[in-house]
Structures are given as structure tokens and as C-alpha cells.
C-alpha positions as CSV (number, residue, x, y, z in Angstrom):
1,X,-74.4,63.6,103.7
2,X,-75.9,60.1,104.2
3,X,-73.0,57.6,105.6
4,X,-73.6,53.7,104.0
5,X,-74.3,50.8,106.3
6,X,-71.9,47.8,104.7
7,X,-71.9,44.2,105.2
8,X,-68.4,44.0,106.5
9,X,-65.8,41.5,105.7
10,X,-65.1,39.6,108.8
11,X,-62.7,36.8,107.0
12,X,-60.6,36.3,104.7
13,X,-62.9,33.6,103.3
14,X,-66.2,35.4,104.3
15,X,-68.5,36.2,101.1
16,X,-72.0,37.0,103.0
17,X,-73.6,37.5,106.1
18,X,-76.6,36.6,107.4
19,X,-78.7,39.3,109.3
20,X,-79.3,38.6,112.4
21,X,-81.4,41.3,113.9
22,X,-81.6,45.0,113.8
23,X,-80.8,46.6,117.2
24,X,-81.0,50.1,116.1
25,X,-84.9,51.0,114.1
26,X,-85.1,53.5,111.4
27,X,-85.4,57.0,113.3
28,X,-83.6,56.2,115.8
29,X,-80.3,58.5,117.4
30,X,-77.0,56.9,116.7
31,X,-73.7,57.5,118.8
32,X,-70.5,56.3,117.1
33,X,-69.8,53.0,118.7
34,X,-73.3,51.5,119.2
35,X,-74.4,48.4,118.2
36,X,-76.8,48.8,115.1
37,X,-77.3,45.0,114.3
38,X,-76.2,41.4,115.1
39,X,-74.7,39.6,111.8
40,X,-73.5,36.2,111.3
41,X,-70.6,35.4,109.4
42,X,-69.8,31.4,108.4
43,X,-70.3,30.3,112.3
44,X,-70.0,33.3,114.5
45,X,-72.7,35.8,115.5
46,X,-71.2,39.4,115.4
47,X,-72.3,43.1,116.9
48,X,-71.8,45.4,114.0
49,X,-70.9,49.3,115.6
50,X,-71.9,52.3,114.3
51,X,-68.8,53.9,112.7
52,X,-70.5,57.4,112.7
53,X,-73.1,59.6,114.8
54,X,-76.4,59.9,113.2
55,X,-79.9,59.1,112.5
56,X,-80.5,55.6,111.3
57,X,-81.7,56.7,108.4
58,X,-83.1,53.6,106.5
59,X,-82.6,49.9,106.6
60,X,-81.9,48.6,103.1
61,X,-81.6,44.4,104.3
62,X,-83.7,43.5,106.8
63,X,-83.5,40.5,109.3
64,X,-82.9,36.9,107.8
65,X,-81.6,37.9,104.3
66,X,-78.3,37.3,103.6
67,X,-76.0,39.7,102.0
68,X,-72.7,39.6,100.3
69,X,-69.7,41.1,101.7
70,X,-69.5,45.6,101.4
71,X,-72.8,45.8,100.1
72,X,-75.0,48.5,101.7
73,X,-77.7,47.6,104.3
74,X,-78.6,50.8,105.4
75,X,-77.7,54.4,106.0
76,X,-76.7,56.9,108.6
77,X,-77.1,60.7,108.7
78,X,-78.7,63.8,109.9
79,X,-82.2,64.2,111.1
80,X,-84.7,64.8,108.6
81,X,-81.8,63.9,105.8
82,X,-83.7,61.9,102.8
83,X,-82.1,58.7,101.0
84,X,-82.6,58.3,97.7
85,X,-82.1,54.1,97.8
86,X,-82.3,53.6,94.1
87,X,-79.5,56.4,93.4
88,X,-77.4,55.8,95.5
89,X,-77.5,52.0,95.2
90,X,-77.5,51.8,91.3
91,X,-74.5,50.0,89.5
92,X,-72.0,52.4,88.0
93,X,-71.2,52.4,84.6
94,X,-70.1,49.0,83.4
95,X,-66.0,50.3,83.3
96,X,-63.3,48.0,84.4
97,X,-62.7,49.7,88.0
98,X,-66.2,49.0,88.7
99,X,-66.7,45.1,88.0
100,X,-67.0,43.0,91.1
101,X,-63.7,41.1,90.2
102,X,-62.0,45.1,90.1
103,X,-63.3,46.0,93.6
104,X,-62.2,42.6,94.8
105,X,-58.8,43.0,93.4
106,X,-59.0,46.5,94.4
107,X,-57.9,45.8,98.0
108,X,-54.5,45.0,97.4
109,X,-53.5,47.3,94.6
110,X,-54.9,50.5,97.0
111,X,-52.2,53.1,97.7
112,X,-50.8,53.1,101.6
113,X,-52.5,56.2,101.9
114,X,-56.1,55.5,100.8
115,X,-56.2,52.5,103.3
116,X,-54.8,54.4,106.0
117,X,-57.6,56.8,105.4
118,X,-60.2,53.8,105.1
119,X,-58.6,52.3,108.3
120,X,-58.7,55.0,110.8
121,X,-62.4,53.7,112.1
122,X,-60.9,50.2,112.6
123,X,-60.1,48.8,116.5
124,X,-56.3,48.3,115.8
125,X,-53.2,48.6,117.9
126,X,-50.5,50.9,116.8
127,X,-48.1,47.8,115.7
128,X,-51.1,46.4,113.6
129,X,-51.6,50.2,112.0
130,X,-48.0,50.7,111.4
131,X,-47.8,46.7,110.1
132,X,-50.5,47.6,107.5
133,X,-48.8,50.6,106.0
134,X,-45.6,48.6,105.7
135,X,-47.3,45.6,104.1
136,X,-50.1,47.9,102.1
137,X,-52.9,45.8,103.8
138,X,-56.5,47.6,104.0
139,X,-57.3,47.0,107.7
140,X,-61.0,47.1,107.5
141,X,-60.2,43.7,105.3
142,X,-58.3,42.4,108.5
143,X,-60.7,39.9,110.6
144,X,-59.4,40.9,114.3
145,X,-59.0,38.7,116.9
146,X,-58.6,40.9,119.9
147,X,-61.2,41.9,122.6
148,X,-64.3,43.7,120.6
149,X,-62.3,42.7,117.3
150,X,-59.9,44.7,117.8
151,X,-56.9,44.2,114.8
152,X,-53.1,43.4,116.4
153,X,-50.1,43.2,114.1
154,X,-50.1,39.5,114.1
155,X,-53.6,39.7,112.6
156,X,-52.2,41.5,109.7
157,X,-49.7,39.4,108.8
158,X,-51.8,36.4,109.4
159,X,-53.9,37.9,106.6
160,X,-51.1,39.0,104.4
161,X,-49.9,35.7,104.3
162,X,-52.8,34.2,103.8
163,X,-53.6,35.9,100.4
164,X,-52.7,34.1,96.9
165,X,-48.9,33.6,95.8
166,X,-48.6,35.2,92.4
167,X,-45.8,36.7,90.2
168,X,-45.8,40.2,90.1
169,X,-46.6,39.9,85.9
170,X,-49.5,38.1,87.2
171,X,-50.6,40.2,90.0
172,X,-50.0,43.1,87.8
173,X,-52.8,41.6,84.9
174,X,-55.3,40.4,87.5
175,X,-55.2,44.1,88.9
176,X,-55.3,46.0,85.1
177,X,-58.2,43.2,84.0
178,X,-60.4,43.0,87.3
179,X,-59.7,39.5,88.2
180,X,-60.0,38.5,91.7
181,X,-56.9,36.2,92.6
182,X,-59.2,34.6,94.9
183,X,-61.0,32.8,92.6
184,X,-57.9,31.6,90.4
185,X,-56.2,28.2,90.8
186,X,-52.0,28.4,90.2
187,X,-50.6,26.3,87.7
188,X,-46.7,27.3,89.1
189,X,-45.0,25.8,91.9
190,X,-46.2,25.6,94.7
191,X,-49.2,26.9,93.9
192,X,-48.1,30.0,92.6
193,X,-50.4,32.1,89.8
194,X,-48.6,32.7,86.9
195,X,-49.4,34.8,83.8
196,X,-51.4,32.0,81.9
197,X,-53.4,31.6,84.7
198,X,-54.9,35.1,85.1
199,X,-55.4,35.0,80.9
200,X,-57.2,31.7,81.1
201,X,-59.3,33.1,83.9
202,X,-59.7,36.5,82.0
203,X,-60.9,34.3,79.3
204,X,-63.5,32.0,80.7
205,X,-64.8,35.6,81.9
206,X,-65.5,36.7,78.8
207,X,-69.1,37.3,78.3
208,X,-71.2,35.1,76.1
209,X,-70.8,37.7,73.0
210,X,-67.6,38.7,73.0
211,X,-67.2,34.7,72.6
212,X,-69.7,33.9,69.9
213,X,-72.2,34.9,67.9
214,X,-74.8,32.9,68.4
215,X,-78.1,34.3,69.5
216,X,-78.7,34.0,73.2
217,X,-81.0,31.5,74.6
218,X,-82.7,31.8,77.8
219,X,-82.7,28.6,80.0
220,X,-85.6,26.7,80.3
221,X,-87.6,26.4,83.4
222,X,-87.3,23.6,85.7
223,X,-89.4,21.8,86.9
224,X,-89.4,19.9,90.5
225,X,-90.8,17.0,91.0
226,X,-93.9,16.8,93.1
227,X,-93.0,16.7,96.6
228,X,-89.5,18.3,96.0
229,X,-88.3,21.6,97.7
230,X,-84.7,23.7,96.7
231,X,-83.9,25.7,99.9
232,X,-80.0,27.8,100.7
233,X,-78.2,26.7,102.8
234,X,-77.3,28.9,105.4
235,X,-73.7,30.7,105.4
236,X,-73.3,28.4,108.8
237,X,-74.0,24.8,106.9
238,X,-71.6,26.2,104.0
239,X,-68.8,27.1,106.4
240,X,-68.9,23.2,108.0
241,X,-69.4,21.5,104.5
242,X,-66.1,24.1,103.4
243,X,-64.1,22.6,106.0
244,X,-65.4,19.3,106.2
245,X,-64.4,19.1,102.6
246,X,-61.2,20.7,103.7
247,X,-60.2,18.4,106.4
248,X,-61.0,15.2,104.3
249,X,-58.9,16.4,101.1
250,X,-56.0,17.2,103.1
251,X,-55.1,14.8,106.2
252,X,-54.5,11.7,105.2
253,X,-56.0,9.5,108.0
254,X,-57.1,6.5,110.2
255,X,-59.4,5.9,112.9
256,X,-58.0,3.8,116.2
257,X,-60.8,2.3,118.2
258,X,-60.5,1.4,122.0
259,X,-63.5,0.2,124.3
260,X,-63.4,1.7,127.8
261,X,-64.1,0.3,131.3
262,X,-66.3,3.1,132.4
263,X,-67.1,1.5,136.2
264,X,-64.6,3.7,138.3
265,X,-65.6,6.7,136.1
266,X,-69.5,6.5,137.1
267,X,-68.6,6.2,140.8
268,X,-66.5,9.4,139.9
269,X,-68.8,11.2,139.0
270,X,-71.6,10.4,141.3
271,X,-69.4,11.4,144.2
272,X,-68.6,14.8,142.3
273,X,-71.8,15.9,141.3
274,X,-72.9,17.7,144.6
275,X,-69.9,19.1,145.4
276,X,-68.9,20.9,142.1
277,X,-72.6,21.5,141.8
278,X,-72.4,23.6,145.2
279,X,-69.0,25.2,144.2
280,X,-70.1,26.2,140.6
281,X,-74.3,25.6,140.4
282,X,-73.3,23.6,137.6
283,X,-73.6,19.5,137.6
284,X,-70.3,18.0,136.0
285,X,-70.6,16.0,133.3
286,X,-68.9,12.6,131.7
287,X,-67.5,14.7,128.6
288,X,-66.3,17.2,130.9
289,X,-64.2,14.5,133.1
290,X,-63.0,12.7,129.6
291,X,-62.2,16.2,128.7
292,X,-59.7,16.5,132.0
293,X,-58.6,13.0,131.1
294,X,-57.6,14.1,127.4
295,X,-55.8,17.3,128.3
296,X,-53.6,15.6,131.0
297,X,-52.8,13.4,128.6
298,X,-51.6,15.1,125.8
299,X,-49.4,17.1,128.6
300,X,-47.5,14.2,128.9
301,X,-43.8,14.8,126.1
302,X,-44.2,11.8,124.4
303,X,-47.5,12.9,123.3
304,X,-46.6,16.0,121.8
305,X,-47.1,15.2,118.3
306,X,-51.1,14.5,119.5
307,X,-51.1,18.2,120.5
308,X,-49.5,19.6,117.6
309,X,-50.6,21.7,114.1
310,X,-48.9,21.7,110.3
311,X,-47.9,25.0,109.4
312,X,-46.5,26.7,106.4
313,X,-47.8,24.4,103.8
314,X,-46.8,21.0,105.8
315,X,-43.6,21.8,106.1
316,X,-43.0,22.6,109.8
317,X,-44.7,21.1,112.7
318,X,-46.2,23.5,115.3
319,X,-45.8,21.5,118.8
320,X,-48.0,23.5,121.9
321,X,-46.9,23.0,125.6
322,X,-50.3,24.2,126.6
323,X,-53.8,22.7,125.7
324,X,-56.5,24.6,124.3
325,X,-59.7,22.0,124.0
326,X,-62.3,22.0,121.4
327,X,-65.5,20.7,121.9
328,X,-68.0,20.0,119.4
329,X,-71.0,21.4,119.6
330,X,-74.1,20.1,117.3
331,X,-76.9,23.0,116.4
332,X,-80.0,22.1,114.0
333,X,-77.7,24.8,111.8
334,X,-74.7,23.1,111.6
335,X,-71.4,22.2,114.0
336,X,-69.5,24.4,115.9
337,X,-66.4,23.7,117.7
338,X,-66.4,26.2,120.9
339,X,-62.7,25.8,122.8
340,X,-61.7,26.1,126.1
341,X,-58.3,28.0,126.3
342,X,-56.2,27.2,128.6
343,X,-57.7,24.4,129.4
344,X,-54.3,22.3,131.3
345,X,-53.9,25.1,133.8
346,X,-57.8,24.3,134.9
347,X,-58.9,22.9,137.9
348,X,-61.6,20.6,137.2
349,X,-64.4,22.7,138.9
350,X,-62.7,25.7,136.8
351,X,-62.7,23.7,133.0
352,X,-66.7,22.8,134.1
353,X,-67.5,26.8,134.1
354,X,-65.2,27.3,131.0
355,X,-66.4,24.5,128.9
356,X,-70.7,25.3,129.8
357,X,-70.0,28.5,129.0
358,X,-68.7,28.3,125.6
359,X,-71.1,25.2,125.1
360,X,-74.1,27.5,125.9
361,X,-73.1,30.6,124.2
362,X,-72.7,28.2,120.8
363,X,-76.0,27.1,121.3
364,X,-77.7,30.7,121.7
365,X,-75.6,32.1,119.2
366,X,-73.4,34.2,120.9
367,X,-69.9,32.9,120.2
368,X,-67.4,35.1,119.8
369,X,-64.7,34.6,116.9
370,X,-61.9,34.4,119.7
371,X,-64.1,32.0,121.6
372,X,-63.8,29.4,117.9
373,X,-60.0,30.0,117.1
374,X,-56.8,28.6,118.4
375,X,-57.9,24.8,119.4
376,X,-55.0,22.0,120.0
377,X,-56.8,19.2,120.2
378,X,-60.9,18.4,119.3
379,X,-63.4,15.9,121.1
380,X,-67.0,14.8,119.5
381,X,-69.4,13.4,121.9
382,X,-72.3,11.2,119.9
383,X,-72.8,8.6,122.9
384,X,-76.0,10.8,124.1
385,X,-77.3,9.5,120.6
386,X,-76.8,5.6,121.2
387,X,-73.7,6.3,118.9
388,X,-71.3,3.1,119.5
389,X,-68.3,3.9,117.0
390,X,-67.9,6.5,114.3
391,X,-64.7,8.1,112.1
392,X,-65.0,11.8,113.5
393,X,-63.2,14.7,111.0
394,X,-60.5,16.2,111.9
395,X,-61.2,19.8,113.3
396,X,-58.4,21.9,111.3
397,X,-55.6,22.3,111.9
398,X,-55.2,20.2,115.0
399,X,-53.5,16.6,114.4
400,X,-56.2,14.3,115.7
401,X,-59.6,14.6,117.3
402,X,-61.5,12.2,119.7
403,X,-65.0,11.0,119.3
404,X,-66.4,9.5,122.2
405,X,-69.4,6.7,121.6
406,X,-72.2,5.4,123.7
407,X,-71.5,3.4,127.4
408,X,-73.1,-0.2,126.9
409,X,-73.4,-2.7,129.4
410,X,-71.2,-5.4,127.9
411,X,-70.5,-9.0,128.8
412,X,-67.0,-8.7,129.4
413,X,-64.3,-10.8,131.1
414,X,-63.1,-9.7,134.4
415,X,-60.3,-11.4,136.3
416,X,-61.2,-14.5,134.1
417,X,-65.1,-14.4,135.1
418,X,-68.2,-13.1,132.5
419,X,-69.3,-9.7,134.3
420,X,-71.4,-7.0,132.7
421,X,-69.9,-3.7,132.8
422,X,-70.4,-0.5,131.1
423,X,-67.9,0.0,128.2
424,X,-67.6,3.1,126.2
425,X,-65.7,3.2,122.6
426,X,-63.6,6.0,122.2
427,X,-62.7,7.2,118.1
428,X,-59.1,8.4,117.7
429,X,-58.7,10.0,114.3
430,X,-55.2,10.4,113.7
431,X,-53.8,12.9,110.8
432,X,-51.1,10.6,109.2
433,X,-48.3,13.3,108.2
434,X,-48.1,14.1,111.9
435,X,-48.8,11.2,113.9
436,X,-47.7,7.2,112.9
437,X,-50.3,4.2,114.0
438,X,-47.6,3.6,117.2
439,X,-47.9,6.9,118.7
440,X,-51.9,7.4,118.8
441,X,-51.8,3.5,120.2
442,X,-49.7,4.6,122.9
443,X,-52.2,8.0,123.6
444,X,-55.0,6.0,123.8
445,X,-53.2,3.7,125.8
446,X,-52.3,6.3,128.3
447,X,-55.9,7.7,127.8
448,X,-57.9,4.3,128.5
449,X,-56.1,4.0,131.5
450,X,-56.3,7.2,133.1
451,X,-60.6,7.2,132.2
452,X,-60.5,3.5,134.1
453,X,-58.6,5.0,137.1
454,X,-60.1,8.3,137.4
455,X,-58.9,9.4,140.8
456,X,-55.8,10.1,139.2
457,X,-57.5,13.3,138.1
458,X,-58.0,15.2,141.0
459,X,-54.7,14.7,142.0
């Protein structure tokens, strides 16, 4: 019997995926375990496996069109084995177990069992299996972040927690009525869904008739202007506008601005380019040695708070002793912040490998989820652009994020004479509940002059 191909759900937040390309053509022998296509999901390309051994039957959604979350793209079975697309893709009847909002909600009212069952295809560790029986969570819902995605128990409960507070009367209506908790706003504290809620959602889901009878009118056709086009915008641009929108609802913040002396810094760097070029094959650049600059910085205690993250609904602060360095990437498609883990146990040579390669996989497309996740602290470089000063978001959840401007030569005064030198602004945007007006002056401080004395970073 014919096995479906399903978009997966790769976050808790994912709705669609974009098809990337097919690596598998219809006809062709399938192993369990090979890659049948490359998706993309918000800002991260994915290889889908094959969860059974087959024929690849038929492609259903072919490459570009993007496709909401479970539904079938194509089919697996034996050879020779015939598909009938229209059956097996029709809607069932309209009951309440089959509504969208009932298969949503479906996830978290499934026995143990029936997950288990659903589960056993997953790449999971024996903590994160045992973790999802405990906590009834269907891991093939469970975005993991282990090597090939493989699921560990902290994955689980990441995603546990991250699904909507509700009262059990609540949760218990929402499940009986198909209502997605997703899509419902809590009026309790905290947050929390209460009964009214799910009712006043169940109501504005009433269809048209059930409401009134008036006749049904179809809309009227719009018409565009001349010279106007509508175009989608891809899952990528929604995921940035999401948490653009995101970052500059929640953190309240400012935006301290420092010009920088970069003289000693160009002589820097012309003296490293040939040999890190012969160590790595890889020429160093000026965001890679502000980069260095940042991380020793934020190593330093009494800029902790700089290197920090608000968890558990702002109440606790999150404080890292290590430094994991995003850098943003700019794509025709949207941003993508790529990090470099580990980044304060690199040797300079060492964080110019790490950071090119994350930089170049963003730009073909071939970042991993891993590879996005976990950042500290965030840097923006618009000076290639002639960019002088800007207010750069704040990358969630870190507490502040640099943006580095444009080097000028600048009529400035030196030792009490006019000399021209070539100053750079740097953009410190601070998130207020974390870090006060003091402590960011006293970063960039400490920043400004570790850029202007650079040798300092090679020792």
C-alpha cells in the first residue's frame, strides 16, 4: 500500500514549506533513509528522508510551490503500484475530527500510545522517547536540534513548554470543538486561555449561515491599478517580518552611538592578511577582527548582562560564560543570522574558518537549523553599503546587538592638531529590561578601545 510523502512540521511555529528541489524522480528506487527532497522552512533549508523503502511513486507538489505543514507531496510504494491522487487526497467528510482546527488540536489530545506508534520513524534519543511518553508529546511534532535532527529530551520539553497555557475546562472544549489553541489569544493571567476564550473563538468560527440568514454574496473583483503587481512573500521574508515584529514589540530599547579610530585596525589587518590567508586560504576580514574584539569583550564579568538572555516570561535572566556570535547575513530573500559557537574559545585564524563558513552556507542555502540557534550576542555589518549610523533590531533573545557603520575619513582632532583619519560608527542597541544606559556605555567603552588598540587581540 502506497506510503504518503508529508510536508513535515519542522517548528513549533512552522505553517508551510517551500520546495526546494526534488532529489528523488518519480520511478526511482527508494532505501529508507535517503534524501527525497530539499525543503525550506521559515529560514533554513532542510533534507527531507525517506521514512520507508519504495518506489517513488508520484510527486504531488513540485519544486517552488509552497505547501502547508502534513499535507501530502508525494507517495512511496511498490513497483508498478498505482496512486489514485484524487482519492486518496479528497477531504473527508466535513465531521468535527476532520476540520483543520481538529487535526491541529489533535496533537495534544493523542493517547501515549498512538504517538509512540507515530514516533518510532523519528531520530530521537531514548531520554527524548521516554520524555515524550511522560509528557504525551507526538515527536514527529518535535523540531530536533541534534546532528541530522535528531530529537533529545531537552527538545521535548522545550516544545512542551512552549505550547499555549490553558485551563484544563479550556483545553478540554478546544479539543471537543476543533479549535486550535494556537490561534487563540488568553484573556487570564498571564496569558492563560480560559473558557470564554475558546467560546468566543468557537464563535467567530462559525460559518456565515449558521450566523445569518442573509443570502451570500460573492466579493467583487479587484482591480489593480495599472502598473501594480500582488506577489507572496516567501515563508523566508515572513519568518524575518515575524520576528522583526517580535523584537520591536517586546524589548524596550535605545541605540548608543560611538565613532571609532579605525587607524591601528587597518595596519592590523594588512599585516594579517597573508599570513592567515596562508594558514586558512581565507583573507581575514574587518567584521571578522571587530568580531574577536566583541567576543573578548563581553568575556570580561562586568559585561555579563551584554551576553545575557530573558527567560521564562522576563522573569529570570539567563547570563552565558561562553560566547556564541551571530552574524547577520543579508540574502535578496531576507536576513539570516548564521552563529559561530563557541566562538571565545577561537583563535582568530580558527573564528575566520568558523564564521566564512556559516556566512557561505547562508548564502547558498544550506544552513542548518543548529547552525541558526543558540546565539549570545548579534553583529550587523552595513558599512560595505556607505551605511554611517543605523538602529539595528535586536536578534531574539539576546540582550543587545551591534551594528557596525561605514569607515570615513574624518577631520578629527589628534593630540590637539586637525588630522584626517578613518572613523567607523559602531550601533549599540541595548534591550532596556536587561541592560541600563551605564552598563552598554561602559561596553562600548571597553569595545572602542580594544578596536583602536588591536594588538591586544592576538595576545
Amino acid at each position: 500500500m502506497a506510503v504518503e510523502i508529508i510536508m513535515p512540521k519542522l517548528g513549533v511555529d512552522m505553517q508551510e514549506g517551500e520546495i526546494i528541489e526534488w532529489k528523488k524522480q518519480e520511478g526511482d528506487e527508494v532505501k529508507e533513509g535517503d534524501i527525497l527532497l530539499e525543503i525550506m522552512s521559515d529560514k533554513t533549508n532542510m533534507e527531507l528522508e525517506a521514512e520507508d523503502s519504495g518506489v517513488l511513486l508520484k510527486i504531488v507538489k513540485g519544486k517552488g510551490e509552497v505547501v502547508p505543514v502534513t499535507e501530502v507531496i508525494g507517495y512511496i510504494g511498490a513497483a508498478g503500484e498505482v496512486v489514485d491522487v484524487k482519492k486518496t487526497a479528497a477531504q473527508p467528510e466535513p465531521t468535527q475530527a476532520a476540520t483543520p482546527t481538529a487535526e491541529a488540536s489533535a496533537v495534544s489530545s493523542q493517547p501515549a500510545a498512538t504517538m509512540t506508534q507515530n514516533s518510532k520513524k523519528m531520530r530521537a534519543t531514548p531520554a527524548a522517547r521516554k520524555t515524550a511518553r511522560e509528557l504525551n508529546v507526538d515527536l514527529s511534532q518535535v523540531p530536533g536540534t541534534g546532528a541530522n535532527g535528531r530529537i533529545h529530551k531537552d527538545d521535548v520539553e522545550d516544545f512542551k513548554a512552549a505550547q499555549p497555557k490553558a485551563t484544563p475546562l479550556a483545553r478540554k472544549i478546544a479539543e471537543d470543538k476543533g479549535i486550535d489553541l494556537a490561534d487563540i489569544s488568553g484573556t487570564g493571567f498571564d496569558g492563560k486561555i480560559v473558557k470564554e476564550d475558546v467560546l468566543a473563538a468557537l464563535e467567530a468560527n462559525q460559518p456565515a449561515e449558521e450566523k445569518t440568514s442573509a443570502p451570500e454574496v460573492a466579493p467583487a473583483a479587484v482591480e489593480l491599478p495599472e502598473g501594480v503587481e500582488i506577489i507572496k512573500m516567501s515563508a523566508m521574508r515572513k519568518a524575518v517580518a515575524k520576528s522583526m515584529v517580535n523584537s520591536y514589540l517586546t524589548a524596550p530599547t535605545f541605540t548608543l552611538n560611538y565613532d571609532i579610530d579605525m587607524t591601528e585596525m587597518i595596519a592590523l589587518r594588512k599585516k594579517l592578511i597573508e599570513p592567515i590567508m596562508e594558514k586558512t586560504g581565507l583573507k581575514v576580514s574587518f567584521t571578522d577582527l571587530i568580531g574577536m574584539a566583541v567576543v573578548k569583550t563581553l568575556l570580561k564579568p562586568e559585561h555579563q548582562y551584554l551576553n545575557a538572555s530573558l527567560i521564562n516570561d522576563a522573569t529570570e535572566i539567563e547570563l552565558h560564560k561562553f560566547v556564541n556570535l551571530g552574524v547577520a547575513v543579508g540574502l535578496d530573500e531576507g536576513l539570516l543570522v548564521p552563529v559561530v559557537h563557541g566562538a571565545d574559545q577561537m583563535s582568530l585564524s580558527e573564528f575566520v574558518v568558523a564564521s566564512k563558513d556559516v556566512i557561505k552556507k547562508a548564502q547558498t542555502g544550506k544552513l542548518k537549523a543548529a547552525e541558526m540557534s543558540s546565539s549570545t550576542f548579534s553583529i550587523t555589518n552595513l558599512g560595505m553599503f556607505g551605511t554611517k549610523t543605523f538602529n539595528p533590531i535586536i536578534n531574539q533573545p539576546n540582550s543587545a546587538i551591534l551594528g557596525v557603520g561605514a569607515t570615513i575619513p574624518t577631520p578629527t582632532v589628534v593630540d590637539g592638531e586637525i588630522a584626517v583619519r578613518p572613523i567607523m560608527a559602531l550601533c549599540l542597541t541595548i534591550d532596556h529590561r536587561i541592560v541600563d544606559g551605564m552598563n552598554g556605555a561602559k561596553f562600548m567603552v571597553d569595545l572602542k578601545k580594544l578596536i583602536e588598540n588591536p594588538f591586544e587581540l592576538l595576545i
